[in-house]
DRENDO-568395 format. One record per residue: residue number from 1; residue in three letters; x, y, z of N, C-alpha, C, CB in turn. Coordinates in steps of 0.001 Angstrom, whole numbers. Glycine has a CB too. Layout:
BEGIN
[badren NUM, "Ala", [X, Y, Z], [X, Y, Z], [X, Y, Z], [X, Y, Z]] ...
END
This chain:
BEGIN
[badren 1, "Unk", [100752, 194297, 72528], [101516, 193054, 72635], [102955, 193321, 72229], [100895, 191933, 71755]] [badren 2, "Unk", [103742, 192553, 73278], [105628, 192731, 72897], [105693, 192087, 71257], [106977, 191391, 74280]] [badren 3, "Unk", [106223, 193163, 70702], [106328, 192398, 68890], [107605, 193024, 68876], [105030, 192972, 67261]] [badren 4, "Unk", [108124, 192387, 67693], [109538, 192948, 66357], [109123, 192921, 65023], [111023, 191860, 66207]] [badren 5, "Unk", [109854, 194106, 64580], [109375, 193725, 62930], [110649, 194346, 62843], [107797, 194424, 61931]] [badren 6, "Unk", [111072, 194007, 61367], [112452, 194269, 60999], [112047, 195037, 60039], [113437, 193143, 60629]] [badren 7, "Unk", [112447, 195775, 59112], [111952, 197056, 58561], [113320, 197084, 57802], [111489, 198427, 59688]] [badren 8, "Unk", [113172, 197389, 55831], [114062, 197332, 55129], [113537, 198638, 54151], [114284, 195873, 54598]] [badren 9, "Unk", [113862, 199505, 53986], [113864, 200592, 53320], [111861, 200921, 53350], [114800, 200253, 51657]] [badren 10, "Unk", [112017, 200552, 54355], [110526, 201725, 54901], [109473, 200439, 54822], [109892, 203489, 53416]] [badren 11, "Unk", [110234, 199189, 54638], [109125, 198023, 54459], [108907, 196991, 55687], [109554, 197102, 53174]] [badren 12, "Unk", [107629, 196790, 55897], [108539, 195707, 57387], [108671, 194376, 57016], [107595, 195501, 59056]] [badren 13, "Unk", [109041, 193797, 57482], [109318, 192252, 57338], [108294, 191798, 57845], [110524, 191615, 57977]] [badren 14, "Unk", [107811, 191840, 59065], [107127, 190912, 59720], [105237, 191611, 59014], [107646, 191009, 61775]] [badren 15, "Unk", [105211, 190571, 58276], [103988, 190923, 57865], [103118, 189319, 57925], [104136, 191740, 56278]] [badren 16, "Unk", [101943, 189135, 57282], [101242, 187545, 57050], [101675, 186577, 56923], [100623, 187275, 56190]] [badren 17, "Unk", [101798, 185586, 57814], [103060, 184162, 57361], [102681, 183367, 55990], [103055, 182676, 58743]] [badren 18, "Unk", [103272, 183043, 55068], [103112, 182458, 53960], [102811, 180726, 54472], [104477, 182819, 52994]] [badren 19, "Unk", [102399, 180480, 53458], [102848, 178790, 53149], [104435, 178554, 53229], [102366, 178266, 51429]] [badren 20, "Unk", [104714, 177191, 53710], [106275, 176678, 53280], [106783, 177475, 51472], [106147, 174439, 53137]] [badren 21, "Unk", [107893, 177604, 51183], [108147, 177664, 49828], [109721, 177062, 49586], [107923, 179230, 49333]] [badren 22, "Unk", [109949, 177305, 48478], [111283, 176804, 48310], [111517, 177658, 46546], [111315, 174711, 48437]] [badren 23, "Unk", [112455, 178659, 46980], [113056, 179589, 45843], [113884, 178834, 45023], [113894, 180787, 46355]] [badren 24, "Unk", [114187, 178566, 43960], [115245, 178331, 42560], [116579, 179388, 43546], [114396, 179322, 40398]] [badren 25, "Unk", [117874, 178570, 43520], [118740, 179838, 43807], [119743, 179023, 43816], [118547, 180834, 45117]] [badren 26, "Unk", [121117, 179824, 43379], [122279, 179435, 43003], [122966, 180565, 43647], [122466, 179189, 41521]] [badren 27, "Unk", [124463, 179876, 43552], [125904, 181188, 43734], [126688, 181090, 42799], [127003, 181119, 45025]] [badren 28, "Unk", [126962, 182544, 42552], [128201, 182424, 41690], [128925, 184138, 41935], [127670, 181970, 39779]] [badren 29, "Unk", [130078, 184324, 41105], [130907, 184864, 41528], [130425, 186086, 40714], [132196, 184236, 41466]] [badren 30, "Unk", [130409, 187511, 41149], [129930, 189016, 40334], [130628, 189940, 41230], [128057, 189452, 40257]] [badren 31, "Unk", [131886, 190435, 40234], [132808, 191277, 40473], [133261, 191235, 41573], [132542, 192307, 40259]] [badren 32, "Unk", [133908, 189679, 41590], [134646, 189041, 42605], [134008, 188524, 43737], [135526, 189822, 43029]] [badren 33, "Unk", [132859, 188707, 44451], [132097, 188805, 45513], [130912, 187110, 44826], [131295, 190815, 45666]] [badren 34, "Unk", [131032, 186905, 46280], [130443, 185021, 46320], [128810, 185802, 46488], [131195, 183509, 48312]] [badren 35, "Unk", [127918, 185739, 45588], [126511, 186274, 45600], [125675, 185118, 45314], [126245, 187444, 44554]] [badren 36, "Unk", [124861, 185115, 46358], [123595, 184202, 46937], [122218, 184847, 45648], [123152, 184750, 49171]] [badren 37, "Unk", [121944, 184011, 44284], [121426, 184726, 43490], [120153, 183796, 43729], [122151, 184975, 42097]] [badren 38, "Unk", [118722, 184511, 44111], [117214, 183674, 44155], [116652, 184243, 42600], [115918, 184271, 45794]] [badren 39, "Unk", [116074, 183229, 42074], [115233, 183214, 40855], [113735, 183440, 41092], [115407, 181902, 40158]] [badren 40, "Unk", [113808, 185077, 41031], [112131, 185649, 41358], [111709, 185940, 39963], [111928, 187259, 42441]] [badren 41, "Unk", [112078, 185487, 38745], [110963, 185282, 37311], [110261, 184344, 37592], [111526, 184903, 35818]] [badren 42, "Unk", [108900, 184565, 37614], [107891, 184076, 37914], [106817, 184025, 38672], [108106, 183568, 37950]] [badren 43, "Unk", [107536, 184611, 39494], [107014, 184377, 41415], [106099, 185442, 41190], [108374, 184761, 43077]] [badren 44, "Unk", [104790, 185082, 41916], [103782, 186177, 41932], [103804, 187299, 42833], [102633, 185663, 42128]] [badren 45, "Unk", [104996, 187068, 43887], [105173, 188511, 44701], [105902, 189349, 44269], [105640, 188488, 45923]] [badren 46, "Unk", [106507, 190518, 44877], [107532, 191082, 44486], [109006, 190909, 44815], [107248, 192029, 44674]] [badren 47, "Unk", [109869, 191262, 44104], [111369, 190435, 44575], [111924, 191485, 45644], [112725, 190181, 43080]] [badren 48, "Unk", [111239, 191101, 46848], [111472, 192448, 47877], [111531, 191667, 49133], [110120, 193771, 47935]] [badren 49, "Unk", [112260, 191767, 50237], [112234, 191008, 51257], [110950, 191484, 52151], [113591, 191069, 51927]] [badren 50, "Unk", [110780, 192882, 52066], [109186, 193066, 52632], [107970, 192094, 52559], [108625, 194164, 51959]] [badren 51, "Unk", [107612, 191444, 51722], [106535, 190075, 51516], [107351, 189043, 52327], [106253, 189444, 49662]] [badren 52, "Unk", [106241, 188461, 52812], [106462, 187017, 53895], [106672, 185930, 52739], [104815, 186504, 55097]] [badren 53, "Unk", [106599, 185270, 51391], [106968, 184602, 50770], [108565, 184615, 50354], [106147, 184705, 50017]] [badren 54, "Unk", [108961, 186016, 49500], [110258, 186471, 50085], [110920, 186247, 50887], [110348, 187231, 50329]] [badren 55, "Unk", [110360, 186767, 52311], [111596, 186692, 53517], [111790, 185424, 53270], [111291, 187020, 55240]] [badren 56, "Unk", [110615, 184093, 53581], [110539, 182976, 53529], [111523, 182421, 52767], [109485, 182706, 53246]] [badren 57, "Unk", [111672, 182762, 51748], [112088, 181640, 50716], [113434, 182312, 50415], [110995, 181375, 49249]] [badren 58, "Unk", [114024, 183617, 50555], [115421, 184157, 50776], [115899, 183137, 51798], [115503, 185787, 51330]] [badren 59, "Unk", [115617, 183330, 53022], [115958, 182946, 54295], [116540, 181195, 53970], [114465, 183177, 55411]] [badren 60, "Unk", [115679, 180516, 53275], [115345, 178916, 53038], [117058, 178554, 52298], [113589, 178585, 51636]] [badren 61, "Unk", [117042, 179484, 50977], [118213, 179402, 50296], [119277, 180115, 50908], [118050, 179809, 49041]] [badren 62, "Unk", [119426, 180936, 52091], [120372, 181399, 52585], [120611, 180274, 53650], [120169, 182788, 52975]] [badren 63, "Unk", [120248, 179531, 53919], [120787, 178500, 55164], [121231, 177292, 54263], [119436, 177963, 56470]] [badren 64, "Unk", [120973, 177260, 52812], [121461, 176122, 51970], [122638, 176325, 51598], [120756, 175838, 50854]] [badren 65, "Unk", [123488, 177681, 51870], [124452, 177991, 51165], [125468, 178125, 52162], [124215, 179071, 50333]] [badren 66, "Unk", [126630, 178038, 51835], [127616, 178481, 52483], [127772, 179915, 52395], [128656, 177847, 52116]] [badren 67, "Unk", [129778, 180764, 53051], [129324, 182131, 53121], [129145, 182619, 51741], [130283, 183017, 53894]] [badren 68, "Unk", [128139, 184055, 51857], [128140, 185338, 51032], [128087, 186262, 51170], [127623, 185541, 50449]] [badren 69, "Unk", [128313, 187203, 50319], [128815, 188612, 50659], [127327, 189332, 50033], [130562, 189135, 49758]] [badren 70, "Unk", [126606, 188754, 49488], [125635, 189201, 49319], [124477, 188601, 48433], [126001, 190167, 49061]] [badren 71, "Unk", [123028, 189431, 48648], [121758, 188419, 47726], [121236, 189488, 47242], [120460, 187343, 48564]] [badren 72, "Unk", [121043, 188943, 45528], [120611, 189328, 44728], [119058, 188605, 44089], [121686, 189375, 44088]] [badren 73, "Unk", [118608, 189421, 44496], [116640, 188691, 43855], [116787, 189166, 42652], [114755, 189454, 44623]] [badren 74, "Unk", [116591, 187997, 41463], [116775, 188133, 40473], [115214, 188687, 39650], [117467, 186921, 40173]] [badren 75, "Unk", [115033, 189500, 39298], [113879, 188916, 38745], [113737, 189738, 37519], [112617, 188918, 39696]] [badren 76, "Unk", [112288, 190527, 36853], [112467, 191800, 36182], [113438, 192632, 36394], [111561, 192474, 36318]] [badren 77, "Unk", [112964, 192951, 37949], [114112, 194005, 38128], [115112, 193256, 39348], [113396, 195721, 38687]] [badren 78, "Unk", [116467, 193364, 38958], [116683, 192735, 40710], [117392, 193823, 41839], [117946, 191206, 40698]] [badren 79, "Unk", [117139, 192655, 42609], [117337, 194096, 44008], [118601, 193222, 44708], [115466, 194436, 45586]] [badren 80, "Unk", [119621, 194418, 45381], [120865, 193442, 46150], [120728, 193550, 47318], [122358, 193736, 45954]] [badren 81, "Unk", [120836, 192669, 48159], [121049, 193730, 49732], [122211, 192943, 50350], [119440, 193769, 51107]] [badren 82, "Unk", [123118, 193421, 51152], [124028, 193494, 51437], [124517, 194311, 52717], [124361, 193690, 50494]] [badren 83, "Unk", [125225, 194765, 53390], [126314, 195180, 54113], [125056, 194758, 55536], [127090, 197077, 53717]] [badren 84, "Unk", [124550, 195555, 56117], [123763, 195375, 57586], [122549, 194256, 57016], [122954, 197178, 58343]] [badren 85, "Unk", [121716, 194549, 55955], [121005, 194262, 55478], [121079, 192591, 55494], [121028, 195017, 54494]] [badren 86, "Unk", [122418, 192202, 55061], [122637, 190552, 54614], [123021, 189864, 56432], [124481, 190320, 53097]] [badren 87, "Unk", [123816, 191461, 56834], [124337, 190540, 58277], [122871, 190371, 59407], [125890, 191686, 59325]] [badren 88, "Unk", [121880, 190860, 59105], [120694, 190914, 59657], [120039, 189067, 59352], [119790, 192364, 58839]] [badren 89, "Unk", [120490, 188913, 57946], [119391, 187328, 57811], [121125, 186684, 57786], [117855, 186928, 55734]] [badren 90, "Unk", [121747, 186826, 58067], [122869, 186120, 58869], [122501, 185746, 60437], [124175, 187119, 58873]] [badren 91, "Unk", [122062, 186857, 60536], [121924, 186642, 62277], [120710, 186028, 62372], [121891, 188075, 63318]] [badren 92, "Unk", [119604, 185613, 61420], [118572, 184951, 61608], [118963, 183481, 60967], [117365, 185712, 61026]] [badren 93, "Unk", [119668, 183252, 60189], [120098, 181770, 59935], [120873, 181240, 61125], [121030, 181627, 58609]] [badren 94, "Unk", [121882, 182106, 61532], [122439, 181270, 62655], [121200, 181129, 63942], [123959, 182100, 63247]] [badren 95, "Unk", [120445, 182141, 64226], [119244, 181763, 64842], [118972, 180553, 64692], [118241, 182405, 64485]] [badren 96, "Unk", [118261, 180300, 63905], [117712, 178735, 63054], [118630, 178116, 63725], [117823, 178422, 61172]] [badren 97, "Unk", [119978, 178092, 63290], [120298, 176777, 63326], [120610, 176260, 64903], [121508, 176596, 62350]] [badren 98, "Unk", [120587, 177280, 65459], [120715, 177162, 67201], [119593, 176022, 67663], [120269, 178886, 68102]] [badren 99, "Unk", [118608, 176512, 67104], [116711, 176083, 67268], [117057, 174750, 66890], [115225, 176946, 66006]] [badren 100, "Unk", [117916, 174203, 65565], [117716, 172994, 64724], [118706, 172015, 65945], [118407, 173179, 62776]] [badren 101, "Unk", [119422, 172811, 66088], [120332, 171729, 67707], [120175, 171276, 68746], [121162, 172058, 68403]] [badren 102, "Unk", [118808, 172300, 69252], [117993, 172181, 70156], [117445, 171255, 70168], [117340, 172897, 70261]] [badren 103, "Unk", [116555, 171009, 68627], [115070, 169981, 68489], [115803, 168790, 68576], [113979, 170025, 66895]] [badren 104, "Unk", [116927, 168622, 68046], [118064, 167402, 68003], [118329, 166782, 69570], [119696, 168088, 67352]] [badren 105, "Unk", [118584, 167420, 69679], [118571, 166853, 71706], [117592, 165983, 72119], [118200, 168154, 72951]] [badren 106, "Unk", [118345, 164323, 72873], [117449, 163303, 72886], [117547, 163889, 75080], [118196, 161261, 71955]] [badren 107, "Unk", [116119, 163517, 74954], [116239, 163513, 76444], [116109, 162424, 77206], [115433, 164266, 76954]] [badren 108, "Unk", [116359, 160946, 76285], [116495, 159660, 76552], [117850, 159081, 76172], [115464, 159001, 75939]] [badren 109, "Unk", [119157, 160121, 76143], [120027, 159989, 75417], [120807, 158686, 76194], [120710, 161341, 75184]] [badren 110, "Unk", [120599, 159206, 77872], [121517, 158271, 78514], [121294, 156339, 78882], [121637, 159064, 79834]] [badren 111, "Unk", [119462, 156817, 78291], [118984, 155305, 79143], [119358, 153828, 77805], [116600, 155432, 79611]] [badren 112, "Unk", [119218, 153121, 78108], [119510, 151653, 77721], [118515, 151259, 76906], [119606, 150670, 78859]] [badren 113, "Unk", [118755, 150472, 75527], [117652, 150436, 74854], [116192, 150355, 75264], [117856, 149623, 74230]] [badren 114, "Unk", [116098, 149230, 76009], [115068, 148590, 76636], [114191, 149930, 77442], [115746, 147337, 77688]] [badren 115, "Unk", [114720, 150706, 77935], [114208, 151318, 78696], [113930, 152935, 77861], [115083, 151164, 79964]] [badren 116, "Unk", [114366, 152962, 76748], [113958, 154124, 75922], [112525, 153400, 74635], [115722, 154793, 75007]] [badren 117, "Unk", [112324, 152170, 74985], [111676, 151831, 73865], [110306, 151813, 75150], [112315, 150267, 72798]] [badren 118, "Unk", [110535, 151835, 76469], [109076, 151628, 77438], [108763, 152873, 77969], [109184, 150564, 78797]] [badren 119, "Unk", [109404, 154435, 77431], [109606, 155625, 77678], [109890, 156893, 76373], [110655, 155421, 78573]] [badren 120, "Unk", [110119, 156225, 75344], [110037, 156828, 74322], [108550, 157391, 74126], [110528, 155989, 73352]] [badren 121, "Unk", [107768, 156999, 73881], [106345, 157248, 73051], [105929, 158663, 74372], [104885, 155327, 72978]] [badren 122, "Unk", [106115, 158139, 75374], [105622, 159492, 75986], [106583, 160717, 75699], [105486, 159338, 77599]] [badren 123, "Unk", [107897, 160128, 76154], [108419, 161336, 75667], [108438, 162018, 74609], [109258, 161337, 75767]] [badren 124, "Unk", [108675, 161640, 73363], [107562, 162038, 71979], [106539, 162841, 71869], [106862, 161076, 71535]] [badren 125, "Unk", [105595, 162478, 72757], [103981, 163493, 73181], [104216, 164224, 73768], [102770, 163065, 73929]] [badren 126, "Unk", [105486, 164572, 74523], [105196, 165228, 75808], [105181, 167147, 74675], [106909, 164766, 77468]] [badren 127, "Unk", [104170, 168083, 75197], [104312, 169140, 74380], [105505, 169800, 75217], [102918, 170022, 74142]] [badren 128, "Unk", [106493, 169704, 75918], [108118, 169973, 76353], [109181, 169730, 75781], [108494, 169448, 77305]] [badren 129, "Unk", [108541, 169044, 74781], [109860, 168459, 74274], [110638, 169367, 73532], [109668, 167294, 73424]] [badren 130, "Unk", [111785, 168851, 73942], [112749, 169943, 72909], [112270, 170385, 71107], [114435, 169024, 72743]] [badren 131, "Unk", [112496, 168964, 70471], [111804, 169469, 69123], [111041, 169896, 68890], [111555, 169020, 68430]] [badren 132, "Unk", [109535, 169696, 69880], [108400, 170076, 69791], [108323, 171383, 69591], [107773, 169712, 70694]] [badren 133, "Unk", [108905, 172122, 71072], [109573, 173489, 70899], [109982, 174378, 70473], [109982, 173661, 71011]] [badren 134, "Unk", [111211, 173816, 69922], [112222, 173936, 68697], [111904, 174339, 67926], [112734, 173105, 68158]] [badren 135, "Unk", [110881, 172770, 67196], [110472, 173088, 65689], [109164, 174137, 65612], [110039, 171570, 64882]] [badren 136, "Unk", [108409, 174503, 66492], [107898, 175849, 66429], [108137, 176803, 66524], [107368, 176079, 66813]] [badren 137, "Unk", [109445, 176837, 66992], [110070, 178443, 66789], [110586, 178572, 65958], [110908, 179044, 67559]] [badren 138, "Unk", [111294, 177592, 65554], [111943, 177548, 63370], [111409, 177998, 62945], [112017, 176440, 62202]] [badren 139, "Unk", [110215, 177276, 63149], [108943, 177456, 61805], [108238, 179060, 62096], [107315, 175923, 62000]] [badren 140, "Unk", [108342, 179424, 63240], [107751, 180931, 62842], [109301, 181937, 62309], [106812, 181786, 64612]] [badren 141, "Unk", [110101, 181509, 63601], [111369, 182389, 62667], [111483, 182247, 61026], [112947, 181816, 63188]] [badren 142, "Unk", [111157, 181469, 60247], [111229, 181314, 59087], [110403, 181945, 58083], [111199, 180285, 59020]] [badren 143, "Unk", [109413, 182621, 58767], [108277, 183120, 58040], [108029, 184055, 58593], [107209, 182428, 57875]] [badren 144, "Unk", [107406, 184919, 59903], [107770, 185740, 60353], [107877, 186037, 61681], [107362, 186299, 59878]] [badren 145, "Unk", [108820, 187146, 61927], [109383, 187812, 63103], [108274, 187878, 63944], [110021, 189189, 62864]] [badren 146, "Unk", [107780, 188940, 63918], [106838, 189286, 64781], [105395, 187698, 65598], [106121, 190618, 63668]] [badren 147, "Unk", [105456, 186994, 65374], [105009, 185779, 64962], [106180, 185044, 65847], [104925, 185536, 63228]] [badren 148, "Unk", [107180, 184652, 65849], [108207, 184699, 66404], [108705, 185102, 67626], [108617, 185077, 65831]] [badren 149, "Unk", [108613, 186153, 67843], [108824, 187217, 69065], [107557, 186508, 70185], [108428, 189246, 68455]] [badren 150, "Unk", [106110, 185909, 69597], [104676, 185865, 70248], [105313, 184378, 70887], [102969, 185868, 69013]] [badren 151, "Unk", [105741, 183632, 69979], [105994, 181948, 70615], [106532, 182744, 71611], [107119, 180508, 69792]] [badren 152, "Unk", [108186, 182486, 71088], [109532, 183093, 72709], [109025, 183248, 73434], [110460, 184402, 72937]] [badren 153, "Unk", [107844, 184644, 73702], [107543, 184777, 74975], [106589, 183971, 75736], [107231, 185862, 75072]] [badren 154, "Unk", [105792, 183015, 75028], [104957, 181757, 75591], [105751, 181237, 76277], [104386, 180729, 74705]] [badren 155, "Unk", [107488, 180941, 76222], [107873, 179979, 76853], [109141, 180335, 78020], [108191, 179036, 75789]] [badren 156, "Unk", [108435, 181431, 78822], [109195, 181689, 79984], [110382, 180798, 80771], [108262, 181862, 80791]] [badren 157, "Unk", [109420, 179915, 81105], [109939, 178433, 81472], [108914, 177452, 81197], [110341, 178256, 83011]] [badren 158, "Unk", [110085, 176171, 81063], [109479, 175025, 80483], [108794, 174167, 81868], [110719, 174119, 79558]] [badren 159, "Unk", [107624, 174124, 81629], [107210, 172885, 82841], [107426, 171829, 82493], [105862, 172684, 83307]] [badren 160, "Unk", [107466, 170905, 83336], [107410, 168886, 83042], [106031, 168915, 83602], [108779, 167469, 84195]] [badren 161, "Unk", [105565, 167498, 82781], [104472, 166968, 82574], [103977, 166952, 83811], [104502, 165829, 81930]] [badren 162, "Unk", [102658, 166565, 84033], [101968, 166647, 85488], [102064, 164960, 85663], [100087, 167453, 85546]] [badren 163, "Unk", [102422, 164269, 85308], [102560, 162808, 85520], [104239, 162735, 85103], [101366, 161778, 84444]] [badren 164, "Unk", [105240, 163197, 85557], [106866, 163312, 85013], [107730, 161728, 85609], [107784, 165073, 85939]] [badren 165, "Unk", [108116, 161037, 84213], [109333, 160448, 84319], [110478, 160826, 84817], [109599, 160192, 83450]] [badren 166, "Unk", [111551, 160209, 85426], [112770, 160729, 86190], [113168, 161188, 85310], [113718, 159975, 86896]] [badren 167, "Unk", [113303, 161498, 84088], [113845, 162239, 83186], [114084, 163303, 83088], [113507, 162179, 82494]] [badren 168, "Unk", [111626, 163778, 83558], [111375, 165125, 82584], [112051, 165985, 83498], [109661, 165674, 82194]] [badren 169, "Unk", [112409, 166420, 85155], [112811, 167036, 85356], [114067, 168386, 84712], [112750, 166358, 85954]] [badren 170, "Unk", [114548, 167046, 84555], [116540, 167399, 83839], [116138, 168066, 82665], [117852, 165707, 83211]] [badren 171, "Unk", [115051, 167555, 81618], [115094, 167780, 80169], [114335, 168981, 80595], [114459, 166628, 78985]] [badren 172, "Unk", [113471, 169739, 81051], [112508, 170875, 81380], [113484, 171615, 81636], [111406, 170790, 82489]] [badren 173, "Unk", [114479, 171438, 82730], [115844, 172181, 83101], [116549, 172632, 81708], [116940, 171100, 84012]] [badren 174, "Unk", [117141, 171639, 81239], [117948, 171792, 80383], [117322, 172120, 78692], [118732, 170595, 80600]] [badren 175, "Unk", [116089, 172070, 79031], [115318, 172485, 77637], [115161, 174456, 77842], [113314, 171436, 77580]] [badren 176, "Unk", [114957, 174702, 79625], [114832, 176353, 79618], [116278, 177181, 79133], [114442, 176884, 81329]] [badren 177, "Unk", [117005, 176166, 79537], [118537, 176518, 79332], [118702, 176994, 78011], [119532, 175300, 79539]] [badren 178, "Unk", [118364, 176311, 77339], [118363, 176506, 75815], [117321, 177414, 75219], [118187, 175201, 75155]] [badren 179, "Unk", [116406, 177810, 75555], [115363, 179122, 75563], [116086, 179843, 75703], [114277, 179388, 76483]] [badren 180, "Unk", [117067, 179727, 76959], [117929, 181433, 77520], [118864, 181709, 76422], [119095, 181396, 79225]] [badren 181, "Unk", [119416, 180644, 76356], [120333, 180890, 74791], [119606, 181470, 73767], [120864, 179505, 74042]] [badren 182, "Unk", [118642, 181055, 73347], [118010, 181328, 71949], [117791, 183052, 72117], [116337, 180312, 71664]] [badren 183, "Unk", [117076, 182967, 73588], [116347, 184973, 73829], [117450, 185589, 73786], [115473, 185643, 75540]] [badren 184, "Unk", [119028, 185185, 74432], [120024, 186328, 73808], [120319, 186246, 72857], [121093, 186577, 74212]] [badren 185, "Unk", [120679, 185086, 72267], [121039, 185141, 70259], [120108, 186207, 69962], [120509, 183443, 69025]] [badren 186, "Unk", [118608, 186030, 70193], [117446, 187174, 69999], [117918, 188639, 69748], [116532, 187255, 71330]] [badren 187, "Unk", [118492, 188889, 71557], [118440, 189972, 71999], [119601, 190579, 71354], [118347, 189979, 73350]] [badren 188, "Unk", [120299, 189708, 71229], [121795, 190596, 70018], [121341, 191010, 68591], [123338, 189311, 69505]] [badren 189, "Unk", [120640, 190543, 68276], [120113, 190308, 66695], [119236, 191585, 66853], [119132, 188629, 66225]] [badren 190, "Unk", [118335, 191732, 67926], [117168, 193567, 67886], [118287, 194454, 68063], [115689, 194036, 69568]] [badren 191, "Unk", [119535, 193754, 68751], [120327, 195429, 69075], [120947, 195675, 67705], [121825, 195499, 70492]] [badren 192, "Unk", [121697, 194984, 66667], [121917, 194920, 65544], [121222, 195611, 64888], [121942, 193972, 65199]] [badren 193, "Unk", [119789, 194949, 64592], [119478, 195785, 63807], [118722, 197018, 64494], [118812, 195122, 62845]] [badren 194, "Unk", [118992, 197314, 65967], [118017, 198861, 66471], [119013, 199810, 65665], [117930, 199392, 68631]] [badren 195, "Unk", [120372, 198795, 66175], [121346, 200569, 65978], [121980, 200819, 64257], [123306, 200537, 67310]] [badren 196, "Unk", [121102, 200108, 63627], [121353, 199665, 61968], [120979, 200990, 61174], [120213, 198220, 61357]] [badren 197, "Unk", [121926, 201639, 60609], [121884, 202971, 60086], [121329, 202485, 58407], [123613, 203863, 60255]] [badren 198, "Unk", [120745, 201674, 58175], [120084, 200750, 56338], [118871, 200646, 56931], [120794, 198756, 55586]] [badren 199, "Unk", [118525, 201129, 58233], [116904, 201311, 58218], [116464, 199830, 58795], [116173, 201666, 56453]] [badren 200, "Unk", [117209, 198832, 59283], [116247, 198017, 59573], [116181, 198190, 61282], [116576, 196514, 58942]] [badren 201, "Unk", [115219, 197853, 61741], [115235, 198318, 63483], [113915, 197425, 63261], [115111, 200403, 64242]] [badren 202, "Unk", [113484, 197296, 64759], [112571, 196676, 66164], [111611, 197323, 66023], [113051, 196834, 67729]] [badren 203, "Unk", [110145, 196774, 66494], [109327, 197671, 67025], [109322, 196998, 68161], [108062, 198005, 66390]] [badren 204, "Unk", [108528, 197733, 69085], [108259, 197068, 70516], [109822, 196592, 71485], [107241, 195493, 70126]] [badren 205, "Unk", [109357, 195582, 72716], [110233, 195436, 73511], [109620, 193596, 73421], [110202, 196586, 75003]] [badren 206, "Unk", [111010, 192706, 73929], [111226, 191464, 74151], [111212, 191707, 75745], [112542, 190828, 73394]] 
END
């Protein structure tokens, strides 16, 4: 099967998806440099981006923050990563947030109250829908890659419903449109890190 795993000093990323989490994490300033600091005293994994709780919950507090030059997992011992390493879950937050603009897209944007309140509820159900979409590819990008890589390719192109409102056409159109966007944001992000001399690289092909 077409997979990615991202791979950080011999570890891969894409390993077992965790539960949701949410890390303790602050910024502050260490020898001049704006550092994204997560609070791993406590945490029963290791303070290593290799574990899917980790990636998870790095990733969570890196889209809460504005820029940094780098993240420090605090814990017993802490670990920094930085230069390819940080621009790698750079290129996966702006991912995200591509996905979060997507799910945002009304595909009843243009019609008249009356006529989004006798057309809403289906569109809602319909499994095309942009958020629907969307918010399943967040949610695996957020936890893991490889997991990630499996949706994307489910969704070649988007069909409309077998019973379609004058709508679903346009929104199926303009919902694949936004797939194509997301697979090159993708496809820049594997070349990044293929040709990434800090060890993180691809397995497989998209």
């Amino acid at each position: 099967m077409n997979s990615l795993a991202m791979r950080v000093r011999g570890h891969s990323l894409a390993v077992k998806p965790s539960t949701a989490i949410g890390c303790a994490y602050h910024v502050e300033a260490r020898n001049d440099r704006r550092m994204l600091v997560v609070d791993c005293e406590g945490c029963t994994g290791d303070s290593d981006l290799s574990g899917a709780r980790c990636y998870e919950g790095t990733l969570r507090a890196l889209c809460g923050v504005g820029p940094v030059e780098g993240i420090l997992l605090s814990g017993y011992v802490e670990t920094e990563y930085k230069g390819v390493a940080l621009d790698a879950l750079r290129g996966v937050r702006a991912l995200a947030a591509t996905l979060e603009r997507m799910a945002g897209r009304d595909p009843l944007g243009n019609l008249d109250e009356r006529a989004r309140r006798e057309k809403g509820r289906r569109c809602q159900a319909c499994k095309s829908h942009p958020a629907t979409i969307a918010g399943r590819l967040r949610e695996r990008l957020e936890k893991d890659l490889d997991s990630f890589t499996a949706s994307l390719l489910q969704h070649p192109t988007v069909v409309p419903p077998s019973n379609p409102m004058a709508e679903c056409a346009g929104c199926a159109a303009e919902t694949g449109e936004d797939l194509g966007v997301v697979a090159r944001e993708f496809e820049r992000l594997r070349g990044q890190l293929m040709y990434s001399a800090f060890g993180v690289v691809p397995r497989g092909d998209v």
